[in-house]
C-alpha positions, 0 to 999 in steps of 0.5 A: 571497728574503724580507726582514723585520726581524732579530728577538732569536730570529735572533741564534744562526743570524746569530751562526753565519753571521758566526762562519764570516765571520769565522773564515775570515778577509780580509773583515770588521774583525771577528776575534773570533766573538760569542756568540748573546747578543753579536750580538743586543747588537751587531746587532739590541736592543742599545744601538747597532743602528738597525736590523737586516734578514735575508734568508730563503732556502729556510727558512734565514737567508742574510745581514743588514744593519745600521745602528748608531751604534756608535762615535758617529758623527756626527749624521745618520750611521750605520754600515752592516754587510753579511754574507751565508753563506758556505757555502752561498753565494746570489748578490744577498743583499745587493743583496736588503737595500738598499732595506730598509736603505735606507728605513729609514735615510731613516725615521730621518733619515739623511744618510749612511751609512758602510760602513768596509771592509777595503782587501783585501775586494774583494768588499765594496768592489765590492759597496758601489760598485754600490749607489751609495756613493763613497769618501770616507776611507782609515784607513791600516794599521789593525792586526789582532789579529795586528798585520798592518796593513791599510787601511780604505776609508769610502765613505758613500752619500748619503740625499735624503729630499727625493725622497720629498716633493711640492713645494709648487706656490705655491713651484715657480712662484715658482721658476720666475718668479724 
């Protein structure tokens, strides 16, 4: 599995892949399919996208991962979208994603980021838990186009861009004499 950066040419395959997510129905908050031109707004040089990752499998676009802040989201802060194809199915495309999402969030200066998942997506809310996020909210039966009410889980995974630099050595021994 390859990943590189989502690119506008992208957006007809990727909107195709997440229509059949959301006419399926039961994972996504998403309930209304975009347009090719919709999604390269939305994911990937729209106003909101930070960033955008693809995973390439057999010459074929097999899931995305986005960071936006659509929504305003607080400062430090930033809204994580995970989808992969359903149909054929390719088992890790999004354990595959996170560690490009994952950097890139440390490049812009993150904090966060908040994954808000539908309270009956199983498989979403056990993926996000593997890769490290906690729960931190629960929005309480949000209704969908058809007024059915379900609960949003928001797990946020924490960011510690500190990891990525040495420590100035006069300052570590003085901490270590104090």
């Amino acid at each position: 599995m390859h990943i590189r950066r989502a690119v506008s040419a992208d957006a007809a395959e990727l909107s195709s892949l997440l229509n059949e997510i959301i006419l399926a129905g039961g994972t996504t908050a998403l309930e209304t399919p975009l347009s090719a031109a919709e999604f390269a707004d939305w994911f990937i040089d729209g106003e909101f996208p930070l960033t955008c990752h693809v995973a390439e499998h057999d010459q074929s676009l097999v899931g995305f991962q986005s960071l936006s802040l659509y929504g305003d989201p607080p400062k430090g802060v930033a809204d994580i979208a995970t989808f992969s194809r359903l149909n054929p199915r390719t088992p890790g495309v999004g354990s595959a994603l996170f560690p490009a999402t994952r950097a890139a969030a440390e490049e812009f200066g993150l904090e966060f980021i908040n994954a808000t998942i539908r309270a009956d997506n199983v498989s979403g809310l056990g993926y996000y838990a593997k890769m490290g996020f906690e729960t931190y909210d629960r929005l309480v039966q949000v209704p969908l186009q058809d007024g059915t009410p379900v609960d949003r889980i928001k797990k946020r995974f924490r960011l510690d861009a500190r990891h990525l630099t040495i420590p100035d050595t006069a300052s570590l021994q003085a901490t270590l004499e104090y």
